[in-house]
Each structure stands twice: as C-alpha cells, then as structure tokens.
C-alpha positions, -999 to +999 in steps of 0.1 A: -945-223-269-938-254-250-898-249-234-875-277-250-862-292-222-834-324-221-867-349-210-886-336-241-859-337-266-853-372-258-890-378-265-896-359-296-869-372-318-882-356-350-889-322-344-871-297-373-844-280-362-835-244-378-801-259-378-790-246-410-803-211-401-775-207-373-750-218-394-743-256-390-738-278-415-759-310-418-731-332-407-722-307-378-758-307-368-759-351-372-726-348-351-742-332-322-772-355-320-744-383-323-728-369-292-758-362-275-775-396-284-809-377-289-819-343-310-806-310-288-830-288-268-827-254-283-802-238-260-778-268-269-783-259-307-774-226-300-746-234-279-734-259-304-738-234-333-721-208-317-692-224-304-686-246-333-688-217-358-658-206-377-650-175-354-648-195-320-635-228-332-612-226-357-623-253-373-607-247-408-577-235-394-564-257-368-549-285-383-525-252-398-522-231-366-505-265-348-475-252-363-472-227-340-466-250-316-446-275-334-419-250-343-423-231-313-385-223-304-369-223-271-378-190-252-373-190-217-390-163-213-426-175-224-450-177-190-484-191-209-487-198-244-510-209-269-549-217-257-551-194-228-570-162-232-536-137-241-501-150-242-477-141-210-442-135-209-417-128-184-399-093-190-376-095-159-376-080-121-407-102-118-430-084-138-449-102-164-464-087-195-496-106-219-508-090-251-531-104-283-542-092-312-579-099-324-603-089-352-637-069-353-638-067-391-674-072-401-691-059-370-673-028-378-686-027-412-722-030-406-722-006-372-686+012-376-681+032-342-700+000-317-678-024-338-647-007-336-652+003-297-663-032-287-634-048-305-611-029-283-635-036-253-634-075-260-595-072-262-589-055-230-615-080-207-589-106-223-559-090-206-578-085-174-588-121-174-550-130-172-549-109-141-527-083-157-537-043-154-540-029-193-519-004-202-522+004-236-536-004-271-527-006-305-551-004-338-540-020-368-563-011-396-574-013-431-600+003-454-610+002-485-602+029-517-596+066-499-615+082-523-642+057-524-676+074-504-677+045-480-643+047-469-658+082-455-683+065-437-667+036-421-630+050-416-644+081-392-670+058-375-644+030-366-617+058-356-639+077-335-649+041-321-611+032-315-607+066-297-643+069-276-638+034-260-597+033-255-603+072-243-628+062-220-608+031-204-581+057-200-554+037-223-535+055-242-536+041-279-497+038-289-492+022-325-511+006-349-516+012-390-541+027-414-537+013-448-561+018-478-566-004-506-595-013-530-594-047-521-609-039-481-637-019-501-669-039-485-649-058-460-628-038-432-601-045-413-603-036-375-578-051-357-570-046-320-544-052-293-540-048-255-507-051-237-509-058-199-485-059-165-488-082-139-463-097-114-453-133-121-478-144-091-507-125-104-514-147-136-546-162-139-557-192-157-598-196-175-605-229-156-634-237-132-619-260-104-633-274-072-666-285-064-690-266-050-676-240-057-698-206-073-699-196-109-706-156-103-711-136-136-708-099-133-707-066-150-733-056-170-765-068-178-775-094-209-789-075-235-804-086-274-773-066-288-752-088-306-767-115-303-746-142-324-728-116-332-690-120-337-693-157-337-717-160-366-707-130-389-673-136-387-682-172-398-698-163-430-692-145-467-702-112-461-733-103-485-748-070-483-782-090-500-784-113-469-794-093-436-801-123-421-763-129-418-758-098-406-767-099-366-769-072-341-735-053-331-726-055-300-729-020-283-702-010-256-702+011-225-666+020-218-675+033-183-685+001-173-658-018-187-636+007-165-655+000-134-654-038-141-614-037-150-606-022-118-637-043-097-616-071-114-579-062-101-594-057-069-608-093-063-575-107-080-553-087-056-574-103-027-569-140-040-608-145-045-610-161-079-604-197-083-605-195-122-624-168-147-634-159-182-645-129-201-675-134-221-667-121-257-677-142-285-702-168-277-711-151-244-724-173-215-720-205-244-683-195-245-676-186-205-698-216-190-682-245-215-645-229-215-642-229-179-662-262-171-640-281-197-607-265-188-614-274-150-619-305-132-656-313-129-690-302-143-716-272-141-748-263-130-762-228-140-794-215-133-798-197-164-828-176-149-807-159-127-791-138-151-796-103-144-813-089-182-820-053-201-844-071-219-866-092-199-883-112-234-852-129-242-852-165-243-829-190-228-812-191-265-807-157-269-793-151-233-766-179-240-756-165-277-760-128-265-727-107-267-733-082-245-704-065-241-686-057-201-693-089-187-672-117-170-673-150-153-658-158-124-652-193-101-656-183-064-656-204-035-682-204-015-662-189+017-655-163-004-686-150-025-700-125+004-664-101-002-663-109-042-702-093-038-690-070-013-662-056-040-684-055-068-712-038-052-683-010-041-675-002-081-711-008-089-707-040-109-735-065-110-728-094-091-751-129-095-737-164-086-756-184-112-748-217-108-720-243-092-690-265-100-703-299-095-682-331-092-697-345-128-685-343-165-715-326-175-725-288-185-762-287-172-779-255-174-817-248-159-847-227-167-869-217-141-860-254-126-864-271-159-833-287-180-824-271-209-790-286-214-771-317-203-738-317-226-702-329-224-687-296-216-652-300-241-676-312-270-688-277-270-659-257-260-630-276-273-639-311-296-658-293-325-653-302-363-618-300-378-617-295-414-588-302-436-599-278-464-587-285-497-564-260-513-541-252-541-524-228-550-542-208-579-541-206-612-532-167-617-503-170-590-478-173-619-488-148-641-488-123-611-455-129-600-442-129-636-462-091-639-423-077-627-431-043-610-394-042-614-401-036-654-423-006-648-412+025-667-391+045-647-385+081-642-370+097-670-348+124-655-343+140-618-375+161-628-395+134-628-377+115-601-384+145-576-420+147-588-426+103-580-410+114-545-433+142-540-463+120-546-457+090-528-448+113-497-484+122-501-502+094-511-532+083-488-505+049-478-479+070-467-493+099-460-493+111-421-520+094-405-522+127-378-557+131-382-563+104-374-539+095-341-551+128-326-581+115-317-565+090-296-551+101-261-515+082-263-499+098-233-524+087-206-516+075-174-479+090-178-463+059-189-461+061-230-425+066-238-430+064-279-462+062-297-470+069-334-458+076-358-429+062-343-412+025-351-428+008-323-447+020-291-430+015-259-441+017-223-425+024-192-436-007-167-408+005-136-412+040-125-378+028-106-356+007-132-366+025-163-375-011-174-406-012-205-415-031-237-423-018-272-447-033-292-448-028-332-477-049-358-475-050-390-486-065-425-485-060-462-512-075-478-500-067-512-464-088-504-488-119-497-507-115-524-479-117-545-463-144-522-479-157-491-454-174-476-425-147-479-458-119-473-462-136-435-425-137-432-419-100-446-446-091-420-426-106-391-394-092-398-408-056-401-424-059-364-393-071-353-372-049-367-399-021-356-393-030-323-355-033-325-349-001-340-364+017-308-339-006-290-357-032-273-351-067-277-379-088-297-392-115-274-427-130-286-451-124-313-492-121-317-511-126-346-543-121-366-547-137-397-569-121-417-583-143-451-612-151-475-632-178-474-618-212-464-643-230-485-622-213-517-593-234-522-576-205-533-579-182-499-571-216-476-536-220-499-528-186-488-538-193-453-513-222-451-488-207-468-485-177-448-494-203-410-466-220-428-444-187-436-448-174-398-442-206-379-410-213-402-398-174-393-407-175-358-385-204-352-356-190-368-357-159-350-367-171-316-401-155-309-424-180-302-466-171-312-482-167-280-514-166-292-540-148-320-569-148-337-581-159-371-605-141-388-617-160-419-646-151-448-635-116-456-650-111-490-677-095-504-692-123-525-665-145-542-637-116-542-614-120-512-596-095-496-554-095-499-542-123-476-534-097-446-521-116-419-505-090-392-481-092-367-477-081-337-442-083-318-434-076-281-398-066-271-380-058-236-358-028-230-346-022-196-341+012-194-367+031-215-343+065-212-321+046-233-349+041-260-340+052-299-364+076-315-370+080-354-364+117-353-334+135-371-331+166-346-293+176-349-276+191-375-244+171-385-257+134-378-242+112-400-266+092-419-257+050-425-278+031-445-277-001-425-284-035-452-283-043-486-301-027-514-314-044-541-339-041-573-367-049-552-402-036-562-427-061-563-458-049-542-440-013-534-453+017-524-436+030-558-455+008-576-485+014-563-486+050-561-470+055-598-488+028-616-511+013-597-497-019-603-495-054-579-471-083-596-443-097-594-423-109-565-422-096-527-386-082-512-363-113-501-367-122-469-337-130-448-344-139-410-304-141-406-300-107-413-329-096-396-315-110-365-286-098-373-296-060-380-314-058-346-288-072-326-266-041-339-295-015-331-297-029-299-256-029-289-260+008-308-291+018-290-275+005-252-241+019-256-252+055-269-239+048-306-268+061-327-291+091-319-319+081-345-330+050-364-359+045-387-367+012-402-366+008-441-403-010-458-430+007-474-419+035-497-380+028-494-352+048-485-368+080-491-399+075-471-379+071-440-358+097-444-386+120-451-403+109-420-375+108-401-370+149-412-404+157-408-406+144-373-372+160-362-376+191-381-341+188-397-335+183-430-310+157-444-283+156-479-283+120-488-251+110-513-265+079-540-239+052-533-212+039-562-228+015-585-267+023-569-289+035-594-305+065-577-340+056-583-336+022-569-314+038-537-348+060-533-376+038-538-360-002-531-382-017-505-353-045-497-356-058-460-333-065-435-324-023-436-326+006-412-311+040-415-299+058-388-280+087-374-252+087-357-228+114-338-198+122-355-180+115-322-194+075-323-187+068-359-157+050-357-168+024-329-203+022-349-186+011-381-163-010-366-193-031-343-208-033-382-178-050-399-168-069-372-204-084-370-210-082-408-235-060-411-230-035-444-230-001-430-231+030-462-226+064-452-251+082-471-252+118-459-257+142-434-286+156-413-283+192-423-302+225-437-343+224-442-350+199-471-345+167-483-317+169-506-306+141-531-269+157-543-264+163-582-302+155-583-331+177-567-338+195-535-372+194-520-380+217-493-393+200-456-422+229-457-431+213-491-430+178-480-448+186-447-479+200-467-483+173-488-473+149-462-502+161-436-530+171-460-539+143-481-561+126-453-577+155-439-587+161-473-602+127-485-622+126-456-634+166-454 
C-alpha cells in the first residue's frame, strides 16, 4: 500500500476515509478537513480521532466542568490547578503534594487484572510527570450484583490487578471503596488515585519550550497492546455484540514503570527536562500535540525512530498505541548525552525522536516522508464542544416520591436486632478484608492510617511529623435519587472522612462516572451533579484541582447510577496527633456529634431490608459540615477525643460496630429522648460523627461544642464485649465479627 503522505492527501481529495470506524462523527471528520484545508493522511485521522474522542477531550462535558473553575474559591494553598496533568498544592515547610483520580472502567471489564493494573500504572506516570515522588494509592471501586457469577470473575481479576501493579511499584494502597450494586453488572467501576511529594521547586509543567531543543521518548517499547484503547472504549456504549468497539487492553509491566519512576526523579533532580508528558491515553497523539501546543513553537518527530515490540505496526497504530511505561520528555540539546547517560543506568529506553522547531506546526515523518502537518492545539486542545441536550427525566418524580422513609419497619427489638445483624453483614457493609490484604499498605514505612480507616494518611516529614490524609467517596444510589444533593453528599463524606482523622480538608479530585451523554437523561445528571460539586466546593473552600470524566457506562441503553466520586486531600502537621476509628478503652464516653433525622432515602437499611431505591437523599448541609470538621480538628490537636468514626452508609450502628470491631471493645449506646430507636440506629443524616472521648476531657469537649454550636449527645459508653442497645438487645462482638468478615470470602469462594 502506497504511504498517505501530506503531498498525497492534498492530491487525492476523494479517497474514503474509515472515519466513522474510529469513532468520528461526519461533522468531526468535515471539521478536520476544514482545518486542514485538504482530506488528512491517515496518521492525522488517527490522531484526530483519538484525541478528539470522548475520553481525551471532554467534548460533552466541558462546557459543565468550567464550573470548576468559575466557582473555584480562594485557596492559598493551590500550586497548579485545572489542565495540568495532577493538581498541586502546598501543604507547608515547602513540600508540595499533587494527587488525581482517573477511570479504567471498561478496559477492566474486557481484560480485568491488565485493566485494573494499568489504570494504576497510567495514574502514577501522571504524578511523576509533575515531578513529585508517588507515595501511595487509593482504589475506589464498584461491581456489579455479589452474587452474580461475573462479579466473581471480574472483582478477583481487577483486585489482584490493583495489588500486582501497586505491589510491584512498592506503593502501599491506603483507602479506597468496594461497593456492589446490580446496576455496575456489565460495566465496572475501576477508579484510581496517586498522591505525590515534591518540594515547591521540583514541580514540573507538560510544555515543550525552546527551539531546537530534543523531544526524547523513553521507557518501554511501542507495542499493538491497546491500541486505541482507553481513548476509544471509553468513548463508546459498551456492547458485548460489538468486538469491534472493544480494542486491545493495554498490558503493564510494573517493573518497568518502577525503573522509569525513579530514571525519572533522577533526571528531574538534575534539572534536565525542559517540559514532559506521560503517554497514557492517546499515546504518542496525546504526548507529541499536548506538549507542542502547551509550549511555544512547533514539532518535528521522526516517527521511525520509535523503538517497537512489534516491528509491523504502521505509522497509525504506533501514534494510537497505549503501550503502557512510557514518557516524553523536552531536552536540550547540551543536555541529552546525561538524560541518555541516566536512562541507560536504570535500563530505560532512551530515543530523541524529533525537535522543537520555531513553527506552529505538529509535523511528524516516516522514513523521511510527511505524514502529518497539523496545528498542534487543533488536535490537543480545540476539538468539538457539545452542548448536549438534557432534561431531567420523566421517572425522577415518581422515584423520589417512592419514600424509603415509608418502608415497613421492625416490629419489635427481635426484629430490630435481626435488621442490624444483617446489614453488618451485607456484601456493602461487610469488611472488605479480603480484599485489602492483598494490598501491601504499610510499604515504604510511611502509612500512618489505611483501610478500613476514615481516610488514609501519610507521613511526608520524618522530622515534623507533618502528612496528609486522603479519603474518596460516592453513593451512587444518593444521585440517583438526587444528583445534585448525590455529588454534594459525596463531598461532604470525603471531607468529613478526612477531618475525622484530624487533618484539615484542603482540595478535592474527582471522577465522574456517567451513561451516555447522547441520553438526555444521563447528561442531566451529569450537570446536575458538575453543578452540585462546584456549588459545594465553593462553600467549603476546596477548590477541584483536577479529574477525569468517564462517560458511556452502560450496557446498551441502561446506564449505570450517576457515581461521581470524590476524592479530598487534607493537611495535618503532626501525624502522631492523628485520630483513629478504633474504640480501644473501656470507659470512653461515646457523643453522637450532629443532628438526626428520618433520613432513609438510598440507605444501606433500605437496601439491605427491602431492596428498595426512592425517595429523597440525606440533607446536605455544607455549614455544618464545615462546622463538624472544624470541631474534630480543635478535638483531634488538643487531645479531646481518642476515637472518631464518621456517620453515612448504614447509620449510627454501622459505625459503632466498626468502630468495636476494629478496637476490640464493645460499646452500650443509650437511644436519646424523643429518638425513635430504629431511626437512632439506622438514620443516614450527614453532617454527624461519633466519637469517644476520655472522661477526663468531657467537660472542655462539650463546652468547645456549645460554644461553637455543634449538638453534641452522649450516647453511651465503650464497655464489655458487644454491642449493646439498653432496654433493647445485646449482640455479642464475636457474633458481629463473623458475619461482618465472612460474607465476602464467601461470595467469591
């Protein structure tokens, strides 16, 4: 076949163009040749399709995510926000801390362990592209029915995935959730986040600067793995009928990637990169466009000089490969011999394949022939912008007016025990053991907390004691029911995650996780809950640093629950100070911290007992939230409570069980005057926390609470070896324990 170079595309105007195969639409594909002023060769239609797809640039979704920006509040502590490759903020003593959150969903349904391990891959070369050393990682997760016989395919396969790669890497995994529902069934949720540390005069920007100088890729070699892979199935309705859609997954090497993360650090701590870029989705498309249109001039790249596995690829398949471990770095030319020189030491491959020039054009070459002459930001940064249409749909009114607050209720303390006993060991609530095991979370010495605590939290000063927690979070079945309050209700939990270990909340991530934005439907939830998040980000002062958006998760036309999660970094500055969720001495007094009201729309109650969604989410109250966490905080610093546990999914009673469990002491909780017990028990209310505090710090507790506002209940007593509701029942910790730890090991045996 004849190679379609620029000089023959101008020429040959009417050649078809499998335009529509790589997932442009015929006014995308008009758009480009409008741009161009001719028909593309075919390594700029695969550029162009790649880049512009849904997954790389967030075409449906941006004209929602500005938001983020235009309610951005005030935060003095945010270093880079919005656009660069992970968010940075400044944590104090100089030391500067970047963390994202991204998706792997359908990769990790088709190929469950390589689509797992390479989503946590893709994250971390994001940190190290900041110039920030990763420390640790956090999985938030979703699968579909736990009894369903996929879910015991895919849920091992993306776990072992999680914990092969992170393991590897040497990062210990500390936080995350696993939450089932019937909804995920053919379309997984595998979400992942990397927190790194750098010093202020360490961060590095994705921009390719100065000409003349080199453009040297390195790390492993371009393989046919994955080729379109993120950026075109994560652009489409998943359909199992459709293989086509359904491109190779990228396959990781975690033993690379660790020999590239610390070839990286090296070169950065020797001032040798002028700008640089991981290649994720998109591969060399993404890396070569990004950093020419984010610098100053143009690019030259000799595409033939990129080192290959698989010597029959053509020039289109090495620039939409997704080869995982590789990176692109802007060198000048003084100092390419030691950036080879360093990567030859850790065994990375090292090619300089191409040049900044002093143009405004992306030109690539094939063997000396031109395969693409293109406006650099038209690729990377000027595709389509769709303002989708969207309502919000019929059913949303008959689904909140479905009260889960109406449910029939337990008919006597019998009963009441037995609903406890059972959502204590439902798959949801259940101790997700089995599953955290597999992960190493104390690597590397510095993991203060990690699951199943509120929030992980890292030391980052072996000297100060200074470290950060990080907490994500999301209830898909609170923004089904409401979107807006859902994204908000999502928030406040992270925060409050992280407050209750006593760190203070500084900036958030997210990943927002929806159907198809074609479906009027999906794209009002979407704006509801871009809407929702912005609104509550604003209000409690933690600006979005950056995310991802992961649209067309549906099998067919039935969408998952709008799951958009949250991820939340906080500061702390002496991690020995930190507050753990374990009850571990008798004669702790136990305060219920918040109001509690009838609140059981999308509970854990409701759920487990009737397996019922409708009605409304819990109120949301970002006053309050602020609020609560200000008091853990003052509590936490000045030695005032020796436990807290955040209130959300399964109540009162959850906590408190957890809480037990994890301290081994039990605890005799007292229903407050004019709280129905059941409500007291199972209430999924925000804006609460319960905590334990010494008998000898009661009195200055409760008076920081009334002087500040907060409602402060004393509801009992850490005491004895079960969880005791007086006047009512008595369940035994050994009773809760086994039902508690042997509900996953047993759907997946």
């Amino acid at each position: 076949m004849t190679l379609d170079t620029v000089k023959h595309a101008s020429s040959t105007p009417d050649v078809e163009q499998p335009w529509a195969e790589l997932g442009l639409k015929r006014e995308e594909y008009d758009r480009v040749r409008e741009i161009l002023g001719r028909r593309p060769t075919g390594a700029e239609l695969a550029m162009y399709s790649v880049m512009w797809s849904e997954h790389c640039s967030y075409k449906s979704s941006k004209v929602h995510l500005k938001q983020f920006s235009e309610k951005a509040p005030e935060s003095d502590a945010l270093l880079v926000g919005i656009g660069e490759q992970a968010g940075v903020v400044d944590v104090g003593e100089g030391y500067a801390v970047t963390f994202k959150v991204e998706s792997h969903n359908h990769p990790s349904y088709v190929e469950p362990y390589q689509g797992a391990a390479t989503g946590i891959g893709g994250i971390v070369r994001d940190i190290i592209a900041m110039g920030a050393r990763p420390v640790a990682v956090m999985d938030p997760l979703r699968f579909g029915a736990p009894d369903h016989p996929d879910t015991r395919r895919v849920l091992p396969g993306v776990v072992a995935g999680i914990g092969g790669y992170g393991n590897c890497l040497g990062l210990p995994n500390i936080g995350g959730e696993v939450v089932f529902d019937s909804c995920y069934q053919g379309n997984p949720l595998v979400n992942a986040l990397c927190v790194g540390v750098m010093r202020h005069e360490d961060i590095h920007l994705a921009k390719a600067s100065g000409a003349g100088n080199k453009v040297v890729l390195y790390g492993a070699r371009t393989g046919g793995d994955g080729i379109g892979g993120a950026s075109i199935l994560a652009s489409e309705s998943f359909d199992s009928d459709k293989p086509s859609k359904r491109p190779a997954v990228q396959v990781g090497d975690p033993f690379q990637e660790k020999l590239l993360i610390e070839c990286t650090l090296e070169v950065f701590r020797e001032n040798l990169v002028v700008g640089i870029q991981d290649l994720g989705a998109a591969g060399l498309s993404c890396a070569t466009s990004e950093l020419a249109s984010n610098g100053s001039g143009g690019m030259r790249v000799e595409l033939d000089t990129v080192p290959l596995r698989d010597s029959t690829l053509s020039p289109e398949e090495i620039l939409m490969s997704e080869s995982q471990e590789r990176m692109c770095a802007v060198v000048e030319p003084g100092k390419v011999d030691r950036f080879l020189a360093i990567c030859e030491k850790w065994d990375v491959i090292a090619t300089v394949i191409g040049e900044v020039t002093d143009g405004e054009r992306l030109e690539i070459f094939w063997h000396g022939e031109q395969i693409v002459d293109v406006p650099p930001r038209t690729v990377a940064h000027e595709g389509p912008v769709y303002e989708r249409p969207y309502a919000r749909p019929q059913w949303q009114d008959a689904l909140q007016a479905d009260d889960a607050n109406a449910l029939p209720r337990p008919k006597d303390d019998a009963e009441l025990r037995e609903q406890v006993v059972r959502l204590v060991g439902s798959p949801n609530q259940a101790s997700k053991k089995w599953i955290t095991e597999q992960y190493d979370r104390y690597v590397l010495g510095n993991t203060v907390l990690a699951q199943p605590e509120d929030s992980g939290m890292i030391r980052i000063s072996e000297e100060t004691g200074l470290g950060v927690a990080i907490a994500t979070d999301g209830n898909g079945r609170y923004a089904k029911l409401d979107p807006y309050a859902g994204a908000q209700l999502a928030l406040a939990e992270s925060y409050r995650n992280v407050a209750a270990t006593g760190a203070k909340p500084l900036a958030v991530t997210d990943c927002l996780n929806f159907g198809s934005p074609e479906d009027p439907a999906a794209m009002w939830q979407f704006a509801e809950a871009c809407r929702g998040l912005a609104d509550g980000c604003r209000t409690l002062g933690t600006p979005v640093t950056g995310g991802n958006v992961s649209l067309y998760n549906q099998t067919g036309d039935v969408a998952i629950h709008p799951t958009p999660v949250v991820g939340v970094l906080g500061v702390i500055d002496d991690v020995a100070r930190r507050t753990p969720m374990a009850f571990a001495e008798e004669g702790q007094l136990l305060y219920l911290l918040g109001e509690t009201r009838e609140e059981l729309g999308g509970s854990a109650w409701s759920q487990v007992v009737h397996d019922h969604l409708g009605g409304l989410p819990p109120q949301v109250d970002l006053e309050r939230e602020r609020l609560l966490a200000e008091i853990l905080i003052a509590a936490s610093r000045d030695g005032m409570i020796d436990a807290a546990h955040d209130l959300s999914d399964g109540g009162l009673v959850q906590a408190v069980t957890e809480s037990c469990l994890k301290g081994g002491k039990g605890a005799r909780l007292i229903v407050p005057d004019g709280l129905e017990p059941f409500v007291f028990l199972f209430s999924e209310s925000a804006g609460r926390a319960v905590v334990a505090v010494p008998r000898s710090e009661e009195l200055r507790f409760t008076d920081m609470c009334g002087a500040r506002g907060l409602p402060a209940t004393r509801i009992g007593v850490v005491d004895g070896d079960a969880v005791e509701v007086q006047g009512r029942f008595t369940i035994p910790l050994a009773e809760l324990r086994e039902v508690h730890e042997a509900t996953i090991p047993a759907l997946l045996a």
